[in-house]
C-alpha distance (Angstrom), angle and dihedral (degrees) to the residues before:
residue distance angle dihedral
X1 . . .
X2 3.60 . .
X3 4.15 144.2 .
X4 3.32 115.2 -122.1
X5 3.63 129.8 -159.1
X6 3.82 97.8 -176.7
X7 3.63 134.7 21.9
X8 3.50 106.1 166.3
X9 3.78 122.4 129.8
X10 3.71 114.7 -131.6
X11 3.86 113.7 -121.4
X12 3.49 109.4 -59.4
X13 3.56 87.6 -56.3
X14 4.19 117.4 138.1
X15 3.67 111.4 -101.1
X16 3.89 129.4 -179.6
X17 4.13 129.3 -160.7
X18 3.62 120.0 -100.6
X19 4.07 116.6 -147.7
X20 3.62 143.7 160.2
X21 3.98 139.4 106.7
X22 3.47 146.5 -78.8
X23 3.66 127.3 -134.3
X24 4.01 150.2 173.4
X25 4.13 101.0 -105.4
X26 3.35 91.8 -145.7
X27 4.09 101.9 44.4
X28 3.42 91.5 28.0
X29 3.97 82.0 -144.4
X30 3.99 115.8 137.4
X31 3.70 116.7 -86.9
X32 4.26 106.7 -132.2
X33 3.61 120.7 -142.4
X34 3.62 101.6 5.3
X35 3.97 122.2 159.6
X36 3.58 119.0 -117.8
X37 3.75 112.2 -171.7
X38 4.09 125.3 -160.0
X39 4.21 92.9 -139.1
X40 3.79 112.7 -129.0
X41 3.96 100.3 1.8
X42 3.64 113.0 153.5
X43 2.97 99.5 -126.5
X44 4.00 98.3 28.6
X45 3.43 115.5 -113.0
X46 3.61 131.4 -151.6
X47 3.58 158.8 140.5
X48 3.48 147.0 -177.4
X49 3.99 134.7 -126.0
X50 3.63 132.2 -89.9
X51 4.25 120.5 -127.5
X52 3.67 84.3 -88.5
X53 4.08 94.7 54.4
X54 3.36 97.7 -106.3
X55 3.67 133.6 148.3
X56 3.71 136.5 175.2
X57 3.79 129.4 -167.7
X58 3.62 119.5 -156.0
X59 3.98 134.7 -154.0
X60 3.79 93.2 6.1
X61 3.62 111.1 173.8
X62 3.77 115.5 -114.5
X63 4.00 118.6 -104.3
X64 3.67 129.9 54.9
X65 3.93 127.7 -16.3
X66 3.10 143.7 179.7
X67 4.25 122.5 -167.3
X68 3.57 130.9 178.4
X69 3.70 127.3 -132.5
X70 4.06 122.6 -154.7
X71 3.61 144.7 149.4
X72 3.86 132.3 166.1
X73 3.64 124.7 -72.3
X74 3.91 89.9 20.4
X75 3.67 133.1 84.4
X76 3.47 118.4 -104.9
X77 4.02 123.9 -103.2
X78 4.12 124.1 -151.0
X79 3.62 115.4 -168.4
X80 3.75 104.4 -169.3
X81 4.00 135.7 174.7
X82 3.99 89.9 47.7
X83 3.71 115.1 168.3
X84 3.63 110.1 -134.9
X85 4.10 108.0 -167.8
X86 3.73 123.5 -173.1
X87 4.19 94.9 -136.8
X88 4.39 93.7 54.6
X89 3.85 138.9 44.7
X90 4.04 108.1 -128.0
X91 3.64 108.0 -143.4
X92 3.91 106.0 -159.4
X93 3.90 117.0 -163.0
X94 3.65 117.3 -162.0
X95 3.85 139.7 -169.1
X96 3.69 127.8 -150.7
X97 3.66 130.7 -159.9
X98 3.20 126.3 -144.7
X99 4.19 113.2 -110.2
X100 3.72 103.0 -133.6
X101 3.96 103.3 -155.3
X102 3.87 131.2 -171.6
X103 3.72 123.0 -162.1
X104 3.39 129.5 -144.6
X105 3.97 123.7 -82.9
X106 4.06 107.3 -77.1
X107 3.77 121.9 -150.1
X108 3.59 117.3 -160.2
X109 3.65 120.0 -164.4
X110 3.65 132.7 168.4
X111 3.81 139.3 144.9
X112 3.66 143.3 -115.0
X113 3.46 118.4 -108.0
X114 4.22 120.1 -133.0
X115 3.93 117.2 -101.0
């Protein structure tokens, strides 16, 4: 289902599985392919989401997290203060909005060649 950047368990410690989904908050369709980032794992952990906006983390180590959320053309989303317990899943769903960006004025010049 899911990409995953880093399986390994953390010393013996009790870990849990993070899943959920990602979608557009104003279609409320799934958002494809989007990063979602385990904050300050050593080693990072990550993965990205299915078609259906999916995502599941694996082996996170119990206590509180924070991950990050992004994909291109959209802003980026932190959820942070997420209590990880050892005896229940936590199933995360996240919005994104899209990041509406303007560029700078453009001047195009150019000239005509002699015939």
């Amino acid at each position: 289902m899911t990409a995953v950047f880093s399986s390994s368990k953390s010393q013996n410690l009790p870990v849990q599985n993070i899943r959920g989904t990602v979608t557009d908050a104003v279609t409320g369709h799934p958002v494809t392919g989007a990063y979602v980032i385990l904050k300050n794992s050593q080693p990072l952990k990550g993965t990205t989401t299915d078609e259906y906006g999916r995502f599941e983390l694996r082996d996170v180590t119990v206590g509180r997290r924070t991950i990050e959320v992004s994909f291109l053309g959209y802003s980026s989303r932190t959820a942070s203060n997420l209590m990880v317990i050892s005896g229940k899943e936590l199933v995360v769903d996240i919005s994104l909005e899209e990041a509406l960006n303007t560029l700078g004025e453009v001047t195009v010049t150019g000239t005509q060649p002699s015939v």
